[in-house]
DSSP file (Angstrom, degrees, kcal/mol; ACC not computed):
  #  RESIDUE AA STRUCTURE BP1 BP2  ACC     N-H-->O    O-->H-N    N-H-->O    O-->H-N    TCO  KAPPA ALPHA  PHI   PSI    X-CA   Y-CA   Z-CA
    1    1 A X              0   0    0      0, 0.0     2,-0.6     0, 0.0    37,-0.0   0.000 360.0 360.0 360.0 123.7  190.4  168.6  147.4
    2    2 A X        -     0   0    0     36,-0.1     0, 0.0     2,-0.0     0, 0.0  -0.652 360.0-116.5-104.0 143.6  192.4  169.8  145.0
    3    3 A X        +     0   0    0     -2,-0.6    35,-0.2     1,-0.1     3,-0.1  -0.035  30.0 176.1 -35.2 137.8  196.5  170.3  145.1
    4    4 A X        +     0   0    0     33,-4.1     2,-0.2     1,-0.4    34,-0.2   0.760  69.0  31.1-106.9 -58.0  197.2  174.2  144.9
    5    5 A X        -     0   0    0     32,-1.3    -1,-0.4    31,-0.2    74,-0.2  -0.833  68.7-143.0-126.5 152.9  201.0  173.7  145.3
    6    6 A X        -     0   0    0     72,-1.8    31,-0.1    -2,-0.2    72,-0.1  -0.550  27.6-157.2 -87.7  63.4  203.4  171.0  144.4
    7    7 A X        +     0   0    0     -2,-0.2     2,-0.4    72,-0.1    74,-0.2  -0.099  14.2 174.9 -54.9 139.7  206.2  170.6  147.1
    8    8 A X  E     -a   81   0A   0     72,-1.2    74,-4.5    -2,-0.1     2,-0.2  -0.744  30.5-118.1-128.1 150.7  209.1  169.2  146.8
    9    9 A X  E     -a   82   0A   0     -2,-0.4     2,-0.4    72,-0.2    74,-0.1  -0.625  30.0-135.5 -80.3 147.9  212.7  168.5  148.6
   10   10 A X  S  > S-     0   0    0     72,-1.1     4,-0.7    73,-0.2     3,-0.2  -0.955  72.3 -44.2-107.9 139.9  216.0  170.2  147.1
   11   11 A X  T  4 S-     0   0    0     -2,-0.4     4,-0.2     1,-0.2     3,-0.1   0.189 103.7 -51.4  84.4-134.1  218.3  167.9  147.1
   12   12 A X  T  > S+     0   0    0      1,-0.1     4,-3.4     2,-0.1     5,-0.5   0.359 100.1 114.8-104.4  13.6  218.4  165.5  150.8
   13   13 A X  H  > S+     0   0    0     -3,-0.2     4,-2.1     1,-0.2    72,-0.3   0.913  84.4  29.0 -19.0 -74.5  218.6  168.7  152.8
   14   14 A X  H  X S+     0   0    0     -4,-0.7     4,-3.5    69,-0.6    -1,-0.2   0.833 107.9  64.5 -54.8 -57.7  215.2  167.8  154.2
   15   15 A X  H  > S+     0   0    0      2,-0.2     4,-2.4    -4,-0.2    -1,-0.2   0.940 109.1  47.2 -40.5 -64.3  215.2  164.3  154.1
   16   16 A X  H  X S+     0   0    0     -4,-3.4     4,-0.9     1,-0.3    -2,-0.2   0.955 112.7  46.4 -55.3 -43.3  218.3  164.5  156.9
   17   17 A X  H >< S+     0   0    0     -4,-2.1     3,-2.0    -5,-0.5     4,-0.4   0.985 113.1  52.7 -59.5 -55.2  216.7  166.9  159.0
   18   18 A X  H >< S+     0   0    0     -4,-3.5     3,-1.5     1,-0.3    -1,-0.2   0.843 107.2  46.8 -55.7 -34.2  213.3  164.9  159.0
   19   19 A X  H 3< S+     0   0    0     -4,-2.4    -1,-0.3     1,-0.3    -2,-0.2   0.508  96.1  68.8 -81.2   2.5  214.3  161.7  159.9
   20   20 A X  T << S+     0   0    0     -3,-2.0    -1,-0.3    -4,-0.9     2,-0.3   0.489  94.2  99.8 -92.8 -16.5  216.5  162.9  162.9
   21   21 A X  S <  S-     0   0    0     -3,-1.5    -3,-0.0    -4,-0.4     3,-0.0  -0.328  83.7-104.4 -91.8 146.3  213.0  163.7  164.3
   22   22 A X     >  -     0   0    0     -2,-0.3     4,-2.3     1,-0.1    -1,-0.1  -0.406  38.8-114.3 -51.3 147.1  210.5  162.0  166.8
   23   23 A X  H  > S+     0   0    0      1,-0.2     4,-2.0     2,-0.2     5,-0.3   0.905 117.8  55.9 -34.0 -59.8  207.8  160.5  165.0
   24   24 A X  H  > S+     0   0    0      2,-0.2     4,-2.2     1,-0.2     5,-0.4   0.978 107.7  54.8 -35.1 -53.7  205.0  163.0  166.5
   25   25 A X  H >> S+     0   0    0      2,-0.2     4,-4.3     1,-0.2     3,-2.1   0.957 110.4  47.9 -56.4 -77.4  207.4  166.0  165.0
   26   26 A X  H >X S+     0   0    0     -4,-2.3     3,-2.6     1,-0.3     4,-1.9   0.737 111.2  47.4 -29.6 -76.7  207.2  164.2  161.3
   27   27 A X  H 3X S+     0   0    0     -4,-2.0     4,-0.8     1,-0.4    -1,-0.3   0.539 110.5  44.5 -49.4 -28.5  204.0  163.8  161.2
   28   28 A X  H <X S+     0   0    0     -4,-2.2     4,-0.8    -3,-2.1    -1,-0.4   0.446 111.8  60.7-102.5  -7.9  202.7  167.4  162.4
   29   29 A X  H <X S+     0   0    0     -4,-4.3     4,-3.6    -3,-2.6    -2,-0.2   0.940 108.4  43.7 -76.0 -32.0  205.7  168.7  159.7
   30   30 A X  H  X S+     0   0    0     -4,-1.9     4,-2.4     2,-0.2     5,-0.3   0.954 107.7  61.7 -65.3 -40.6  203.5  166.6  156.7
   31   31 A X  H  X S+     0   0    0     -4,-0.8     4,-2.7    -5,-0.4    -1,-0.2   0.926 105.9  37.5 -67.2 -43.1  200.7  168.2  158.3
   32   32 A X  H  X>S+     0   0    0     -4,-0.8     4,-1.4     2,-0.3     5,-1.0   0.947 114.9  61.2 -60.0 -66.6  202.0  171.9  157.4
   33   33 A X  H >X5S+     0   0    0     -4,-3.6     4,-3.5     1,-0.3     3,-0.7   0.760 104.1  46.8 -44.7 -70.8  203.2  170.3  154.1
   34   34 A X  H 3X5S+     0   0    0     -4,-2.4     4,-2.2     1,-0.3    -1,-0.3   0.849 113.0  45.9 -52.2 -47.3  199.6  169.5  153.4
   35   35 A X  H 3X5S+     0   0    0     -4,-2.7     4,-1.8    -5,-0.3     3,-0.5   0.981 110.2  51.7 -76.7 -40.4  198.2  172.8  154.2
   36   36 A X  H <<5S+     0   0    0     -4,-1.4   -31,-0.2    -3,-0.7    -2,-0.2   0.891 118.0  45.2 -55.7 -47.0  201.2  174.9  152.1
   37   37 A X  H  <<S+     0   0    0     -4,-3.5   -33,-4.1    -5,-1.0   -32,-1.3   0.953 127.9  26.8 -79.9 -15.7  200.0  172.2  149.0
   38   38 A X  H  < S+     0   0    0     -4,-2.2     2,-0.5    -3,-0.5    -2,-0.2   0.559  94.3  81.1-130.8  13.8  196.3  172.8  149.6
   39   39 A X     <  -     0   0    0     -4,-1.8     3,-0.5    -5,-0.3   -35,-0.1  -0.828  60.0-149.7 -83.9 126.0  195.2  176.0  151.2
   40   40 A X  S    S+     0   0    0     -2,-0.5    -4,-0.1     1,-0.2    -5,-0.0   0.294  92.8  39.2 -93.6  25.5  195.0  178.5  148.7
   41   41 A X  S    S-     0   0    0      2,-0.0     2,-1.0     0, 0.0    -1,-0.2  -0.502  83.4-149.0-162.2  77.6  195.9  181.3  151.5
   42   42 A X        -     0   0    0     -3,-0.5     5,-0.4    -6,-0.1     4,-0.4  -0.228  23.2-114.7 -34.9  80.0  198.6  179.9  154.0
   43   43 A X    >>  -     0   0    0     -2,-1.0     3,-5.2     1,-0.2     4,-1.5  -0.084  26.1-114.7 -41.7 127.0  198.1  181.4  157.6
   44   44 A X  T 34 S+     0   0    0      1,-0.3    -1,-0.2     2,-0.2    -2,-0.1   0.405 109.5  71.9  -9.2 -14.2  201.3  183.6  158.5
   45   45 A X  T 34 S+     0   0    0     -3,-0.2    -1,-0.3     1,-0.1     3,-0.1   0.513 104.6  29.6-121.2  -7.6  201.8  180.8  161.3
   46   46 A X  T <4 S+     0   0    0     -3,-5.2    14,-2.8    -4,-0.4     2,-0.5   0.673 128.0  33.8-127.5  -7.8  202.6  178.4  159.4
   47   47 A X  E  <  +B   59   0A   0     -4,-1.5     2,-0.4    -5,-0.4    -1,-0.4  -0.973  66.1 176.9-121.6 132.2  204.3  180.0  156.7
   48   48 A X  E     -B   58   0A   0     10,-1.4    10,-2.1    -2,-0.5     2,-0.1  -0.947  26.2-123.2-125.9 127.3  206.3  182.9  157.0
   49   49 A X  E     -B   57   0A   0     -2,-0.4     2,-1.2     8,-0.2     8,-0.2  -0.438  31.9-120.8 -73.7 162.1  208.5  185.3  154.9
   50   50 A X    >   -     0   0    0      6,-1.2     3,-0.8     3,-0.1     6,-0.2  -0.570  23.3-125.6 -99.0  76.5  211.8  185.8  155.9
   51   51 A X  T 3  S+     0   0    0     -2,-1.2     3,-0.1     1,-0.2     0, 0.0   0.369  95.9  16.9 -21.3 139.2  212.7  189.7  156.7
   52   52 A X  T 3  S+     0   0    0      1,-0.1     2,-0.3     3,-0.0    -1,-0.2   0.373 104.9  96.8  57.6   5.8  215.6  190.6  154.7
   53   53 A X  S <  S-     0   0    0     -3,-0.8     2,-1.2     3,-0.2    -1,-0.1  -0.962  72.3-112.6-115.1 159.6  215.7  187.8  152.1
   54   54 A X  S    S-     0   0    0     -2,-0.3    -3,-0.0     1,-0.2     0, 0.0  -0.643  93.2 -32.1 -67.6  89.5  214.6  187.4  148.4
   55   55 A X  S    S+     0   0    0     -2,-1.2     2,-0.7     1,-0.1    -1,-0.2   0.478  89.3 143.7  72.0   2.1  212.2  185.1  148.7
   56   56 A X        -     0   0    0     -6,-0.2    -6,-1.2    17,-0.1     2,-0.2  -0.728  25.5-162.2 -93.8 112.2  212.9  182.8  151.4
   57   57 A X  E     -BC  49  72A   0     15,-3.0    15,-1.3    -2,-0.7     2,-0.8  -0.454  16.6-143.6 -90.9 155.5  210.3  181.2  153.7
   58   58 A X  E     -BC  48  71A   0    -10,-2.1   -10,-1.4    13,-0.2     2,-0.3  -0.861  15.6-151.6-125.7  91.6  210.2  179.2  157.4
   59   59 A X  E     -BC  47  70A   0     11,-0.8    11,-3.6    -2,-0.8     2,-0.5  -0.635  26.3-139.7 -54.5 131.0  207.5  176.6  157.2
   60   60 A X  E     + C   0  69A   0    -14,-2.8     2,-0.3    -2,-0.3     9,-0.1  -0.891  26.1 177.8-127.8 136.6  206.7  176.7  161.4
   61   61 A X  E     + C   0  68A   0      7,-1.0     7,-1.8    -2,-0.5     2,-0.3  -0.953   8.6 172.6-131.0 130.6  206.1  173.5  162.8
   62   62 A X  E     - C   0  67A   0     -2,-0.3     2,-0.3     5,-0.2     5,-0.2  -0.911  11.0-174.7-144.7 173.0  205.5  173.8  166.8
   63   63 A X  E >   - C   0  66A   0      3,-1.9     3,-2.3    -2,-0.3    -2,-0.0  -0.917  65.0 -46.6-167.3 124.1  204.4  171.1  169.2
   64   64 A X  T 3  S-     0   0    0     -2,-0.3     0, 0.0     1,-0.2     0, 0.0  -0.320 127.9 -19.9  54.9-118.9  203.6  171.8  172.7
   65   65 A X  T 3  S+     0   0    0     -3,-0.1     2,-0.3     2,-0.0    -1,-0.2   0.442 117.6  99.7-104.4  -4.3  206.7  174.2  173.7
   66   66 A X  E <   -C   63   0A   0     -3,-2.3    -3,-1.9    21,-0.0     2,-0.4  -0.647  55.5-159.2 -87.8 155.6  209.1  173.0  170.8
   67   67 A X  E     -C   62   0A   0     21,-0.4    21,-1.6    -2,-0.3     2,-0.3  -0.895   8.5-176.5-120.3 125.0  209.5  174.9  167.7
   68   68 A X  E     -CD  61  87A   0     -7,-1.8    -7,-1.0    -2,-0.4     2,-0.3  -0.844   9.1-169.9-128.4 137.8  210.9  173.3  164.1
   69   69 A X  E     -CD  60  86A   0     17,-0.7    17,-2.0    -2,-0.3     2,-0.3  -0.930   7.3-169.2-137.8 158.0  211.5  175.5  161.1
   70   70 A X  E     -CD  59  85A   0    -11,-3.6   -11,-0.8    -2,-0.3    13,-0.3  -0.742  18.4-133.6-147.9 123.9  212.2  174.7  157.6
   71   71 A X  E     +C   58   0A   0     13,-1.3    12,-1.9    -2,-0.3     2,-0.3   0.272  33.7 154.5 -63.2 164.1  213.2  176.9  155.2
   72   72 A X  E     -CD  57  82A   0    -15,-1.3   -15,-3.0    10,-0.2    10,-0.2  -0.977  22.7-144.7-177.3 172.8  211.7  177.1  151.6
   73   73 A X  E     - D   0  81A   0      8,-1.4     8,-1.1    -2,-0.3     2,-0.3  -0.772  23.1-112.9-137.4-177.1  211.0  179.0  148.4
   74   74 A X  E     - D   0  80A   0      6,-0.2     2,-0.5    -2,-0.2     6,-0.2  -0.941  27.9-173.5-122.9 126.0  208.5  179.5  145.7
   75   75 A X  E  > S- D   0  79A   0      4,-3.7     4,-0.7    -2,-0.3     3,-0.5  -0.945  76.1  -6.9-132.8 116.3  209.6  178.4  142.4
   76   76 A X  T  4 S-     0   0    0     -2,-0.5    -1,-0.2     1,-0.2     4,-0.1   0.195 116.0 -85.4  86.7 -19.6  207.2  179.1  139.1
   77   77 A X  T  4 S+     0   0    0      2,-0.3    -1,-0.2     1,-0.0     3,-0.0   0.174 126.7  56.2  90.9 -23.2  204.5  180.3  142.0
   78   78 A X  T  4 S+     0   0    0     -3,-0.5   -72,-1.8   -72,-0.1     2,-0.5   0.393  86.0  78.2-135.0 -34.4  203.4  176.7  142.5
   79   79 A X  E  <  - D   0  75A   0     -4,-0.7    -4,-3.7   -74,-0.2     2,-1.0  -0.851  62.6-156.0-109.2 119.8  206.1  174.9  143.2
   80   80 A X  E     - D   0  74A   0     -2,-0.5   -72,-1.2    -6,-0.2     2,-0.4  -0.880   5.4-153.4-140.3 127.5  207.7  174.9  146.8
   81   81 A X  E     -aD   8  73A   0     -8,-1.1    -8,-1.4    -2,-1.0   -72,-0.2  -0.535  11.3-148.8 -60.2  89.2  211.3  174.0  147.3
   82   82 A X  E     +aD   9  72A   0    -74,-4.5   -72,-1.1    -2,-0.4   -68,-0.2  -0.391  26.2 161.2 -55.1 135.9  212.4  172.4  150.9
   83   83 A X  E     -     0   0A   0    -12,-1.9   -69,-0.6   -13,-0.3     2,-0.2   0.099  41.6 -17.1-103.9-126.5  215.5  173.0  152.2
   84   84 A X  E     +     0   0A   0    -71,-0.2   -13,-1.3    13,-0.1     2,-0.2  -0.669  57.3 178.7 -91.0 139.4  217.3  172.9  155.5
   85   85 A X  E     + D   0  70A   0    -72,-0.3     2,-0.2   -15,-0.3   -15,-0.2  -0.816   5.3 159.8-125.3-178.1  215.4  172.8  159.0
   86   86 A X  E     - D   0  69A   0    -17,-2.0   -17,-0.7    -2,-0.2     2,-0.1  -0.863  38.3 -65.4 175.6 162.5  216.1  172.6  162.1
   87   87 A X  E     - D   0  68A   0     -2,-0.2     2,-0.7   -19,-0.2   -19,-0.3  -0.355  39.6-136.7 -60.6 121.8  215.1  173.2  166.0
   88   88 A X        +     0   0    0    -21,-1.6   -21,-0.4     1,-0.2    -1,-0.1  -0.635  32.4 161.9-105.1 134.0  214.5  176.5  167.3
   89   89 A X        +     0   0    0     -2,-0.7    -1,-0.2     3,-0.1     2,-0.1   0.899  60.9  35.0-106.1 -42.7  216.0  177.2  170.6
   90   90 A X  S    S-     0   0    0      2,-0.2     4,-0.0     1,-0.1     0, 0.0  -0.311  90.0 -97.5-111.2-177.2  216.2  181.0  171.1
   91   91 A X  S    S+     0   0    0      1,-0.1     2,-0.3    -2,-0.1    -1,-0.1   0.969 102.0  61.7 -72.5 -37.7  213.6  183.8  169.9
   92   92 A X  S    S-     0   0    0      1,-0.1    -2,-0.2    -4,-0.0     3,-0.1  -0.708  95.4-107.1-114.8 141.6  215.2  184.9  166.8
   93   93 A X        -     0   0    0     -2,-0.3     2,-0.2     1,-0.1    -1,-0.1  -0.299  49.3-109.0 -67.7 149.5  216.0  182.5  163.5
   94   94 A X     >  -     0   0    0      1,-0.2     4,-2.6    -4,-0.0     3,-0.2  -0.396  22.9-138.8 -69.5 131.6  220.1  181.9  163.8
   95   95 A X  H  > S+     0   0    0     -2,-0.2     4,-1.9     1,-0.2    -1,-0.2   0.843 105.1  65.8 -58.3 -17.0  221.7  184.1  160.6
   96   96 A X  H  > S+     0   0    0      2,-0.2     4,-0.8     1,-0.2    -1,-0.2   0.851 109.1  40.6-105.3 -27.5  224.1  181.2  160.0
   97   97 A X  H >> S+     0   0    0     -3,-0.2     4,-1.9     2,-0.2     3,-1.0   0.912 108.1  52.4 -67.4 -41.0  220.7  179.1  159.0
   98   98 A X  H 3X S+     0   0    0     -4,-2.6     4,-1.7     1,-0.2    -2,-0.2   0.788 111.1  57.2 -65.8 -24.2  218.8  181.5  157.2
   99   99 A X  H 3X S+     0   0    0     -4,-1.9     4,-1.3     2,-0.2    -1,-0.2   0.744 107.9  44.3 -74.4 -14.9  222.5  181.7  155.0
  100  100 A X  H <X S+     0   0    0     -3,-1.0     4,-4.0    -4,-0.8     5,-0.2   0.854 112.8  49.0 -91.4 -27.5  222.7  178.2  154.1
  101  101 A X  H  X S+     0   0    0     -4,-1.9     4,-2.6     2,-0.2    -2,-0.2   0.966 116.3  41.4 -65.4 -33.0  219.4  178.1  153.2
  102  102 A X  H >X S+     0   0    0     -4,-1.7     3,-3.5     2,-0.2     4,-0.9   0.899 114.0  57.7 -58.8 -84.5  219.8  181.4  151.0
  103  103 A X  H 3X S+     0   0    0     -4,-1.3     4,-1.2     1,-0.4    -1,-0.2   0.637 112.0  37.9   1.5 -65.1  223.1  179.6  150.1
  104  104 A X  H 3X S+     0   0    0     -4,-4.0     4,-0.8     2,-0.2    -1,-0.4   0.782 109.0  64.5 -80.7 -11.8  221.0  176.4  148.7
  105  105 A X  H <X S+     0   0    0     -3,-3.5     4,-2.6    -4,-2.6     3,-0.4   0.985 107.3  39.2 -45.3 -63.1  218.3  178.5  147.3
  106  106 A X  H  X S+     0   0    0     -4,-0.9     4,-0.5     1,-0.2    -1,-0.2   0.466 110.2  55.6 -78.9  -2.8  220.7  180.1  144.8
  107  107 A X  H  X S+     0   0    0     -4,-1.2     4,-1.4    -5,-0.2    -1,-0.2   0.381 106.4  56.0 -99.9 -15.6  222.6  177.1  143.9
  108  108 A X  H  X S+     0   0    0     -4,-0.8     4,-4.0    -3,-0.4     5,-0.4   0.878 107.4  49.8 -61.7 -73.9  219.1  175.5  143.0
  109  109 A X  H  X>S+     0   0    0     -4,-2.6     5,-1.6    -5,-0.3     4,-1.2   0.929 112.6  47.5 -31.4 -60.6  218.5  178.3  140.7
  110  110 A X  H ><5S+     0   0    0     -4,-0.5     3,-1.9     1,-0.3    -1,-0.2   0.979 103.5  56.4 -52.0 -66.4  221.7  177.8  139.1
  111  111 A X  H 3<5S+     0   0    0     -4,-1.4    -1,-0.3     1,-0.2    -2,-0.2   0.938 103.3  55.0 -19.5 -62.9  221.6  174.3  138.6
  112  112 A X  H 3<5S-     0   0    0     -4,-4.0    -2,-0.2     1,-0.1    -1,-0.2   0.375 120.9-111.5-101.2  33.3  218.5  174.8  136.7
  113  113 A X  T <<5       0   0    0     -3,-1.9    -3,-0.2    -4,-1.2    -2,-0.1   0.997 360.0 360.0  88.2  71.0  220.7  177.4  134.5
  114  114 A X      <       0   0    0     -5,-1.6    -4,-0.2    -6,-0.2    -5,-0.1   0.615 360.0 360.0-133.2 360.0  218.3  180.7  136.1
């Protein structure tokens, strides 16, 4: 099969968040990562845009009755950025996560002078 998309971590955003998790949890988030690098049409369920930002997406991880998300963008078209995740407790994504991930989005971009 071949890769579609590359993904990648920004900076250890991701890294922290994954390893705070039960094993089971890790393993069904790679599993999302593998469909996001190799499905060339992502289902809405496991990727989502994020009403009212520029570009910013919620990779959706569930298991059973728990809920995961972890934000991310598209960079070049091909290339997708990990951010920040984190456990979703209530119905609607917290604003004060969906701003740090906007927050590290635009400091990527900057970094690589865009």
């Amino acid at each position: 099969m071949e890769r579609i998309r590359t993904v990648i971590a920004y900076k250890d955003y991701f890294k922290e968040f994954l390893i705070e998790q039960p094993q089971k949890v890790q393993d069904k988030i790679f599993k999302i990562i593998e469909i996001i690098e190799f499905q060339q049409r992502i289902p809405e369920k496991y990727l989502k845009h994020i009403d009212g930002t520029k570009g910013l997406y919620e990779a959706r991880i569930k298991l059973g009755s728990d809920i995961w998300r972890v934000f991310c963008f598209f960079d070049k078209g091909k290339l997708v950025i990990l951010l920040n995740g984190f456990q979703k407790k209530t119905q609607k994504t917290p604003k004060s996560e969906i701003e740090k991930a906007e927050k590290l989005m635009k400091e990527y971009f900057n970094e690589k002078g865009e």
